[in-house]
C-alpha positions as CSV (number, residue, x, y, z in Angstrom):
1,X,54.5,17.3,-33.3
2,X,53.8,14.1,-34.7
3,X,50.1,12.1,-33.1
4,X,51.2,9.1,-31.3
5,X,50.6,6.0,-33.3
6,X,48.3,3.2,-32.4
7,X,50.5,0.9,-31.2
8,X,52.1,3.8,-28.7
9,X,48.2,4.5,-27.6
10,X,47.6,1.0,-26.6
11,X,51.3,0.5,-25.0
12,X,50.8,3.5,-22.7
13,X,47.1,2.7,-21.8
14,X,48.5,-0.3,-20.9
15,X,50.4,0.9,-18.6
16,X,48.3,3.1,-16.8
17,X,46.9,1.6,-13.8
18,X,43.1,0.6,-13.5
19,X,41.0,3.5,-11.7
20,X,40.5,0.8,-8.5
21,X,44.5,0.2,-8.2
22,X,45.6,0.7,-4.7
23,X,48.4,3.1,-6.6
24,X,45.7,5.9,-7.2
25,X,44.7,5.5,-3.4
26,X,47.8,7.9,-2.8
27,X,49.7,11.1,-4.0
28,X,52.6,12.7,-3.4
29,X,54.7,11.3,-0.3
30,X,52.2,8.8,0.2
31,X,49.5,10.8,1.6
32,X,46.4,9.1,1.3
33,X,43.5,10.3,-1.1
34,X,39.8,11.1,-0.4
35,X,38.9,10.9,-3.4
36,X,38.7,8.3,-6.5
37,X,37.4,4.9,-6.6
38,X,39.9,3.2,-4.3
39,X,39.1,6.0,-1.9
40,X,35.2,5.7,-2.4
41,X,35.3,2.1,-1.9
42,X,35.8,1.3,1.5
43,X,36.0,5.0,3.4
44,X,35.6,3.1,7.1
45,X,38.6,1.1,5.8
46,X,40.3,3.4,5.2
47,X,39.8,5.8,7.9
48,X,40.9,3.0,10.5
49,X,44.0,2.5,8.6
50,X,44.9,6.0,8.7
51,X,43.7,6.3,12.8
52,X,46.3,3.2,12.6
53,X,48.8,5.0,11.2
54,X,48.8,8.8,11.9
55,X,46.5,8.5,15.0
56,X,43.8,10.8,15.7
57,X,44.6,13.4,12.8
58,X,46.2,12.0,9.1
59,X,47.4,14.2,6.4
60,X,45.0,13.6,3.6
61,X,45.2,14.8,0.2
62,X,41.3,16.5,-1.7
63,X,40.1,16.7,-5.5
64,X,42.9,17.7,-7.1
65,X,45.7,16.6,-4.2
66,X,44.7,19.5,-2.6
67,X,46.3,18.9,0.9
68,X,44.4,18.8,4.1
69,X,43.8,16.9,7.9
70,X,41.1,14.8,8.6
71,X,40.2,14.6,11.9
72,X,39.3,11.0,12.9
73,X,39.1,11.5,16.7
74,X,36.1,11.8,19.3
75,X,38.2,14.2,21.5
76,X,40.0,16.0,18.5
77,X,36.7,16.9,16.4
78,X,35.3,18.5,19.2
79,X,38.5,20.2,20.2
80,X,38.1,21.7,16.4
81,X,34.4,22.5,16.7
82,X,34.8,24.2,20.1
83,X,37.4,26.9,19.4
84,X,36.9,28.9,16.3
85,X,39.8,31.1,17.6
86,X,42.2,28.4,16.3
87,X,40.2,26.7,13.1
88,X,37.6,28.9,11.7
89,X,34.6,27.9,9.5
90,X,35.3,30.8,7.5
91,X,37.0,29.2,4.2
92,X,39.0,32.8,3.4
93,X,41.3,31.5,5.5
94,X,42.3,28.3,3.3
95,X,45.5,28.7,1.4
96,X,44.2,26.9,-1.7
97,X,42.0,29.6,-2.0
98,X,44.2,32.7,-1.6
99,X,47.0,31.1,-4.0
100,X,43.7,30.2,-6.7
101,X,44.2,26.2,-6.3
102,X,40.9,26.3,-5.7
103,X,39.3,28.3,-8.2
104,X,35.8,28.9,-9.2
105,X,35.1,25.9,-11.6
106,X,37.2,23.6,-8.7
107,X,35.2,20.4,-8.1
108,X,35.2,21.7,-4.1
109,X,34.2,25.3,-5.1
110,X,30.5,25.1,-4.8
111,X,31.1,23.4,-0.9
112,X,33.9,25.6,-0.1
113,X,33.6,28.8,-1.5
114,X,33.4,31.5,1.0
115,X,29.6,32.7,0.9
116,X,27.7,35.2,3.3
117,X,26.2,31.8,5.2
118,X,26.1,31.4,9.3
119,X,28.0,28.4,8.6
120,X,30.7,30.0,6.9
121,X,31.5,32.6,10.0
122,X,31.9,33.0,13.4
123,X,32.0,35.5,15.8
124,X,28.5,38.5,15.4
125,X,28.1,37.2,12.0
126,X,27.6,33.9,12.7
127,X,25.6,34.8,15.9
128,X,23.2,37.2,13.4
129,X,22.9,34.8,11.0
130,X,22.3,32.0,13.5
131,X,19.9,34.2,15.0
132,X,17.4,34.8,12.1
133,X,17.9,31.1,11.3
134,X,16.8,29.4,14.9
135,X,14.0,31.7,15.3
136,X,12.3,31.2,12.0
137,X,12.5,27.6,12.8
138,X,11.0,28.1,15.7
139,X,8.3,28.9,14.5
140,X,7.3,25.5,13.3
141,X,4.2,23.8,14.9
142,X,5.9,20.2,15.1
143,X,2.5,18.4,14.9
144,X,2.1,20.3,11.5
145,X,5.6,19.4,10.4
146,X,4.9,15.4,11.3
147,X,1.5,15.8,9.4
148,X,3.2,17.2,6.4
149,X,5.5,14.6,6.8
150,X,3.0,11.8,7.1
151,X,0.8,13.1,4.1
152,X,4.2,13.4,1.8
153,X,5.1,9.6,2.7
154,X,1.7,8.3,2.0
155,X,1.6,10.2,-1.4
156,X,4.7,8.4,-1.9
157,X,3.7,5.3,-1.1
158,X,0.8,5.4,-3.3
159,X,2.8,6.0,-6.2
160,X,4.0,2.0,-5.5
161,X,1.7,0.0,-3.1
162,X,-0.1,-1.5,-5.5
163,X,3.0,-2.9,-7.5
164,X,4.6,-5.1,-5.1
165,X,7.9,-3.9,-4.9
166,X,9.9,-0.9,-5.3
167,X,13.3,0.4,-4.2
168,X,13.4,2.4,-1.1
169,X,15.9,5.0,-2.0
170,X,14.3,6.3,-5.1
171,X,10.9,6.0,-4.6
172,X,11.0,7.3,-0.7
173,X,14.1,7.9,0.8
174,X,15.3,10.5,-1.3
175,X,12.2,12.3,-2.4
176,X,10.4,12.4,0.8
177,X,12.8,15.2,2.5
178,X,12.9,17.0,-0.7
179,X,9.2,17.5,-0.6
180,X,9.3,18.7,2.9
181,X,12.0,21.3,3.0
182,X,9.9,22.3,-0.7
183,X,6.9,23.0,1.7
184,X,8.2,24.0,4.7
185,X,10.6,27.1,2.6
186,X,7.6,27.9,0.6
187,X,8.7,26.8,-2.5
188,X,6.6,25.2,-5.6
189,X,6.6,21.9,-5.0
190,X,7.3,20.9,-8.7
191,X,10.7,21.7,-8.0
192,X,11.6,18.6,-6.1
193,X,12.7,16.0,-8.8
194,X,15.1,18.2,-10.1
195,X,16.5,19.4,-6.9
196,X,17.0,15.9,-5.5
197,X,19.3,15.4,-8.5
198,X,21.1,18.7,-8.3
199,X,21.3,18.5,-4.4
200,X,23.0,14.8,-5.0
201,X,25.6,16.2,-7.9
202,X,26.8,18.9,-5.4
203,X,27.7,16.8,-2.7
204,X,29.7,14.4,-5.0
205,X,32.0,17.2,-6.1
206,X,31.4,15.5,-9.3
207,X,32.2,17.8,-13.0
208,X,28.6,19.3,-13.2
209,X,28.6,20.5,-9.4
210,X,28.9,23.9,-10.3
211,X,26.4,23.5,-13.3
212,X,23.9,21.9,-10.8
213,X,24.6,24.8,-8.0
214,X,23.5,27.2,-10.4
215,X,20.2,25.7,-10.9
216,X,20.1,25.2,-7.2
217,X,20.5,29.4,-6.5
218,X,18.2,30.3,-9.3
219,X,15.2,27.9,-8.6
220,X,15.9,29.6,-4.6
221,X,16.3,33.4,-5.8
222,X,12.9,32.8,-7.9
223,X,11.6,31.7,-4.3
224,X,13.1,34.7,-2.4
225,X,11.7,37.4,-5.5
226,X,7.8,35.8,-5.1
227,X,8.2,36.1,-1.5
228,X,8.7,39.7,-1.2
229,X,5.0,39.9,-3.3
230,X,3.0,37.4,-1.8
231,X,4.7,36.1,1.7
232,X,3.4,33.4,4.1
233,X,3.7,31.0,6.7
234,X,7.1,29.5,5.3
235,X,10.5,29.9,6.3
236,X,11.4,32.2,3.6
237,X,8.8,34.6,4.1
238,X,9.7,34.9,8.2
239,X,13.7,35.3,7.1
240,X,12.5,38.2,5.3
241,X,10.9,39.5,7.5
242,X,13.0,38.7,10.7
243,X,14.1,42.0,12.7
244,X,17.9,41.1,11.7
245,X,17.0,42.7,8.2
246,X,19.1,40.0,5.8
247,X,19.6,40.7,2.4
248,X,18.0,39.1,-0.1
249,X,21.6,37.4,-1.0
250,X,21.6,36.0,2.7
251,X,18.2,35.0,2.6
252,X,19.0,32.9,-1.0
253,X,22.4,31.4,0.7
254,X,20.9,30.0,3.7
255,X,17.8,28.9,1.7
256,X,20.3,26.7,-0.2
257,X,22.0,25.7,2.9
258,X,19.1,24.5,5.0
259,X,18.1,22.8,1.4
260,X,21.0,20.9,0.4
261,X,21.7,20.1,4.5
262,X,18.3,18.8,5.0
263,X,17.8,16.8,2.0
264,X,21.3,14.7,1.8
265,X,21.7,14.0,5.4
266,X,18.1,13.3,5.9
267,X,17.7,11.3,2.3
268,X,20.9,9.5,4.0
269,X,19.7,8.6,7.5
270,X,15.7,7.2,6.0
271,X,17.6,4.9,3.5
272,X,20.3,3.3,6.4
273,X,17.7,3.4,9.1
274,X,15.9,1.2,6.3
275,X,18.6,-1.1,5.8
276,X,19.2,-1.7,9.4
277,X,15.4,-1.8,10.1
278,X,15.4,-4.7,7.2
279,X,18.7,-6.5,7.6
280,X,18.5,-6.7,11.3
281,X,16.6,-9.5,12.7
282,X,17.3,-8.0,15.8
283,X,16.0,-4.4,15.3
284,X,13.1,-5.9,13.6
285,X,12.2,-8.0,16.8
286,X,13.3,-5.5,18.9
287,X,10.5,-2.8,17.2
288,X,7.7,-5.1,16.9
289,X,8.2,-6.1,20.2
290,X,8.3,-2.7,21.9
291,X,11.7,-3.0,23.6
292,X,13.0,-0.6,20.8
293,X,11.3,2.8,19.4
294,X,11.9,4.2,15.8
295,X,13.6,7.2,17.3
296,X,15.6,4.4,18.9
297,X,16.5,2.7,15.6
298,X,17.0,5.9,14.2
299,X,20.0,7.3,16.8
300,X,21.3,4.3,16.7
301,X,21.9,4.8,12.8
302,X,23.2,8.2,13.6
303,X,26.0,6.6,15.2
304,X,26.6,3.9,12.8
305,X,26.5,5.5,9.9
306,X,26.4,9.4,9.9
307,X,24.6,10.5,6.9
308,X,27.3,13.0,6.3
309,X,30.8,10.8,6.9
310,X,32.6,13.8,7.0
311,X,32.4,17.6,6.7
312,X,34.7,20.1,4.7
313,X,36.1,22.0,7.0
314,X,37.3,24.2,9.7
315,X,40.5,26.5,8.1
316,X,43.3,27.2,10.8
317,X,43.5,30.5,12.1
318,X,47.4,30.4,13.4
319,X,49.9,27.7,13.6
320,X,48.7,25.2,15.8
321,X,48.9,21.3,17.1
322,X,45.9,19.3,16.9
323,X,47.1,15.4,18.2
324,X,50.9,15.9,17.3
325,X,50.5,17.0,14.2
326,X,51.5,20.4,13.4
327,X,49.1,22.3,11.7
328,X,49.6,25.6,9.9
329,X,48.0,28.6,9.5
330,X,45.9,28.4,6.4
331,X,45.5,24.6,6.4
332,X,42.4,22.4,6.0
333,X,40.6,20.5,8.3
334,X,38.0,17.4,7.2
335,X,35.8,16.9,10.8
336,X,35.5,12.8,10.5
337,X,32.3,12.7,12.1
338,X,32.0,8.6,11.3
339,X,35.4,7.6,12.3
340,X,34.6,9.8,15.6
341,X,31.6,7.9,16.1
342,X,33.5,4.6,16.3
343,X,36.3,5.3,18.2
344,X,37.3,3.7,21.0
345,X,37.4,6.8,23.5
346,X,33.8,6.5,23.8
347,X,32.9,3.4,21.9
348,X,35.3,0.7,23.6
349,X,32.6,-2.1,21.6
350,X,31.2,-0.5,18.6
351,X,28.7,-3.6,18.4
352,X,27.1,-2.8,21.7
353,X,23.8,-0.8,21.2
354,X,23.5,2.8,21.8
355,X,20.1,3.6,22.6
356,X,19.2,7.2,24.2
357,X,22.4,8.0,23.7
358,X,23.0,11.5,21.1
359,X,26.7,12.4,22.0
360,X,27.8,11.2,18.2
361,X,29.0,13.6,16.4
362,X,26.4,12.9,13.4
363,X,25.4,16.1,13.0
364,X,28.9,17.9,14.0
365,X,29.3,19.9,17.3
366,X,29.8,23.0,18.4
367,X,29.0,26.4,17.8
368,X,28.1,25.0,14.1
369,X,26.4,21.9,15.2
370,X,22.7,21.4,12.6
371,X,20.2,23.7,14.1
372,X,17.9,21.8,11.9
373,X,18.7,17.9,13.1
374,X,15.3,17.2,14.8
375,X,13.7,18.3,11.6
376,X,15.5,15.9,9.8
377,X,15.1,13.4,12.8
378,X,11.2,13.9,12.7
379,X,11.1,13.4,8.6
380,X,12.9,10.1,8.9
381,X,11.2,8.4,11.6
382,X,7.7,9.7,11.0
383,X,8.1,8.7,7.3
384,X,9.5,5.5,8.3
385,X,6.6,4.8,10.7
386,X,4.2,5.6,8.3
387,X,5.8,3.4,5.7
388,X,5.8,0.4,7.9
389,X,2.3,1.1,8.9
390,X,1.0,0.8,5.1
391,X,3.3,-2.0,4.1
392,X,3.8,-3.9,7.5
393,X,5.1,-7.2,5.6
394,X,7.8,-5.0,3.6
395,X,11.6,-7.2,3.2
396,X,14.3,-7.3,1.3
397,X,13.7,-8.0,-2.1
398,X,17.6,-9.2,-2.9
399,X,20.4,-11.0,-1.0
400,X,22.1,-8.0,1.7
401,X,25.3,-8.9,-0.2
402,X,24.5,-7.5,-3.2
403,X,23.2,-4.1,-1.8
404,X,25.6,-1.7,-3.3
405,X,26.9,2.1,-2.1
406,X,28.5,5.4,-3.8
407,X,30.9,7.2,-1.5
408,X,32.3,10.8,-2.1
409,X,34.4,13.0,0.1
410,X,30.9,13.9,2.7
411,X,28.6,11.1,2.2
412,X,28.1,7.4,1.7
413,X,24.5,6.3,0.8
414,X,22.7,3.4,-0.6
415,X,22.3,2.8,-4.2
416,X,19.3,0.9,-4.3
417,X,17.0,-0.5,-1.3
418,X,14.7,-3.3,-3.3
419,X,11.9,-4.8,-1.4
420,X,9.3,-6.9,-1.9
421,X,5.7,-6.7,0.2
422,X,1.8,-7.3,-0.1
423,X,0.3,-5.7,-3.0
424,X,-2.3,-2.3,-1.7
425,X,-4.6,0.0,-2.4
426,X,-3.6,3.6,-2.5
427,X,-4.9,6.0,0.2
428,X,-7.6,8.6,-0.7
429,X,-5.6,11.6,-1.0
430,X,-5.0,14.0,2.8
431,X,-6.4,17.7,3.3
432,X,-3.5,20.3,3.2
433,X,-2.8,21.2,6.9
434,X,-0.7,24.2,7.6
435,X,2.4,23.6,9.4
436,X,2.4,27.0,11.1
437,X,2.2,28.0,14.3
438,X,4.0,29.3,17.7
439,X,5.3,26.6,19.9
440,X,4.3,26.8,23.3
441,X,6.3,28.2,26.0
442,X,8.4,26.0,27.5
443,X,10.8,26.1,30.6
444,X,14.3,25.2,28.4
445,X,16.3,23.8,31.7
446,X,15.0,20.5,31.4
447,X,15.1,19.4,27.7
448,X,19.0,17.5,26.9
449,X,20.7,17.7,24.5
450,X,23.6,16.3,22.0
451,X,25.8,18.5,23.2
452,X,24.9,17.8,27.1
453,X,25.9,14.3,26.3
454,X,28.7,14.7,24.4
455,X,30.1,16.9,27.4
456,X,28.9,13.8,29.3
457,X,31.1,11.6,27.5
458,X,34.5,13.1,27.5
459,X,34.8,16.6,29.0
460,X,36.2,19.3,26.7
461,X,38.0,22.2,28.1
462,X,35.2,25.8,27.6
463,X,35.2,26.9,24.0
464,X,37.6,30.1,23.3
465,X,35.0,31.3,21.0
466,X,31.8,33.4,21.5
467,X,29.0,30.4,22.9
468,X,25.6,29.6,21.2
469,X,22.8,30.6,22.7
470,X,21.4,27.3,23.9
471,X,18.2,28.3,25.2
472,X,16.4,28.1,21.8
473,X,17.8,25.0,20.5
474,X,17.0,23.2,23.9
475,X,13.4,24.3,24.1
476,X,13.5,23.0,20.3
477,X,14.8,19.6,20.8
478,X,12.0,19.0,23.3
479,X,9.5,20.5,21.5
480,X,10.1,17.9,18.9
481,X,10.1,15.1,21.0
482,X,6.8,15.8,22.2
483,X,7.6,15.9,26.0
């Protein structure tokens, strides 16, 4: 066959549309995409136009018009979170994988691939898994974990007090969790760099996802191997040894799933805690004055922008009905945590401030909700706190209209944070202080949590499922809030 000429070239780019033409924004039937750059642009937008048009669950359409829900209501989310009978986390159960649609090199493969996680099951799995997970965690001292976290965020701001300026996002925001989670799992802390950038390409679904996953798994199996000869206080070493004897391949997984969890929505929530913290004369007032807390400006962050805007998935079990729509076994189901966050059933005024309030849905619900979230709470206020303290005359650098964002199908984050503050003098470099040590007993009745004011908020009907043990995770959230 005879090569196209270069006139016929330039006549059928021509008619190609652009990449941000509202043509690519849907497929087949008009079902709207999640993906691409008129998708990535404005996902808020376009989640409220689909609540406007579908309701509380919209067919969508994934990389590859891969068909799916998203579930944009309060009520509905939590339906889906609450009954694993009906929409399992297990992704076995997705059609696109039995028929190979989504294969192994599949831009979604490396974030939906079934894998021998405590997210990816339910029932005595999950409940083992879940198990070895919350009481490793547990073992935590929290005042060693905030002094980690403090030392980390100074050695970071050393690297660019005495400059001037710097941008938030890649100097702090996105390094500082990274360095953490390196310590806390036990890992060689030259590994962070490279991990922030392969934990970033995952999460974008983008080309080299599965390229980056691979280096993810074999910096983590390197961990697990030097475990085994020389363990320690670190969360690898007490999964290894944890009386629910995992494997070394369940150890690695969940090593890569507290990794990747911790650093993107954590990375996320620091740099839009930021932004608020800087843009809003308000917040800024409202800190320095006392009438607000960080943890304050923090949750409310959490509800205004999620650092995860949605999560891949729940898979449905049978042939169901979720809002009207009729979903069928095998189907997909994208949790919209931040179009949950902002609708009306429990936000009537989305401006109105939500302070001591943690019924969002930022860090999912259910069975499944982020063991880990008060981690990720304590690295971003603690880090912001200490940032503040060293540079307490830190603004924006540019106009707020020219802040920019990327999008992708589970996460929206800043591109850039510039500021501009009072040249310093580094800090004299901290003492190492171990991070180890058994909490103290507490009596678990009294601590609330997300979940106790979520059921606060709108009542749900009991989940079908089998029910986390809450004990643990309540004696955690207080822990970490000091009381």
């Amino acid at each position: 066959m005879t090569p196209p000429d270069e006139h016929t070239r330039a006549d059928s780019a021509q008619a190609a549309p652009p990449p941000e033409c509202p043509a690519h924004a849907y497929g087949s039937g008009g079902v709207a995409r999640l993906y691409g750059q008129a998708a990535e642009a404005d996902p808020m937008g376009l989640y409220e136009q689909l609540r406007e048009r579908h309701g509380a669950v919209a067919p969508v359409l994934l990389s590859g018009d891969v068909p799916a829900w998203l579930v944009l209501g309060y009520r509905e989310n939590l339906d889906v979170t609450r009954t694993p009978s009906r929409f399992s986390r297990d992704s076995r159960n997705w059609h696109a994988i039995q028929n190979g649609e989504i294969g192994p090199t599949h831009q979604l493969a490396p974030i939906s691939t079934w894998q021998p996680i405590c997210s990816m099951a339910d029932g005595a799995a999950h409940e083992r898994w879940r198990g070895a997970i919350n009481d490793s965690m547990g073992r935590f001292d929290r005042r060693g974990v905030r002094r980690h976290i403090t030392r980390f965020a100074n050695q970071l701001v050393d690297e660019f007090c005495a400059s001037g300026g710097a941008d938030l996002v890649h100097a702090f925001a996105e390094p500082l969790p990274m360095m953490v989670m390196t310590q806390l799992l036990g890992m060689h802390e030259e590994y962070s760099p490279r991990l922030v950038q392969a934990a970033r390409d995952m999460i974008k679904g983008t080309e080299t996802a599965v390229a980056s996953n691979a280096f993810v798994q074999e910096s983590l199996a390197r961990t697990v191997a030097r475990k085994h000869k020389d363990p320690g206080p670190d969360f690898t070493s007490w999964l290894l040894e944890h009386p629910s004897e995992l494997s070394d391949d369940e150890v690695q997984q969940h090593l890569r799933l507290v990794l990747i969890a911790a650093f993107e929505t954590t990375a996320n929530l620091i740099a839009n805690t930021l932004r608020m913290v800087l843009t809003d004369p308000r917040c800024r007032a409202n800190l320095a004055g006392g009438h607000m807390t960080l943890p304050d400006a923090v949750e409310q962050t959490l509800w205004d922008e999620p650092p995860f805007t949605t999560i891949l998935g729940r898979w449905a079990t049978q042939d169901t009905e979720l809002a009207g729509q009729k979903i069928k076994a095998g189907d997909a189901l994208v949790l919209g945590l931040a179009a949950a966050n902002v609708d009306t059933a429990v936000r009537p005024d989305p401006t109105t401030p939500v302070h001591g309030n943690r019924s969002h849905l930022a860090f999912s619900g259910g069975a499944h909700e982020c063991p880990g979230q008060d981690i990720g709470r304590a690295i971003a206020d603690t880090g912001i706190d200490a940032l503040m303290t060293r540079l307490p005359d830190v603004r924006l650098a540019v106009a707020e209209s020219e802040l920019r964002w990327v999008s992708a199908l589970m996460s929206r984050h800043l591109i850039a944070l510039p500021v501009a503050f009072t040249p310093g003098a580094p800090q004299p470099p901290a003492p190492l202080v171990p991070a180890v040590a058994a909490p103290p007993a507490e009596d678990a009745d009294d601590a609330r949590t997300p979940a106790d004011d979520r059921a606060a908020a709108v009542p749900a009907p009991p989940p079908s499922g089998p029910r986390p043990r809450a004990s643990w995770w309540r004696s955690l959230t207080r822990w970490f809030r000091g009381e």
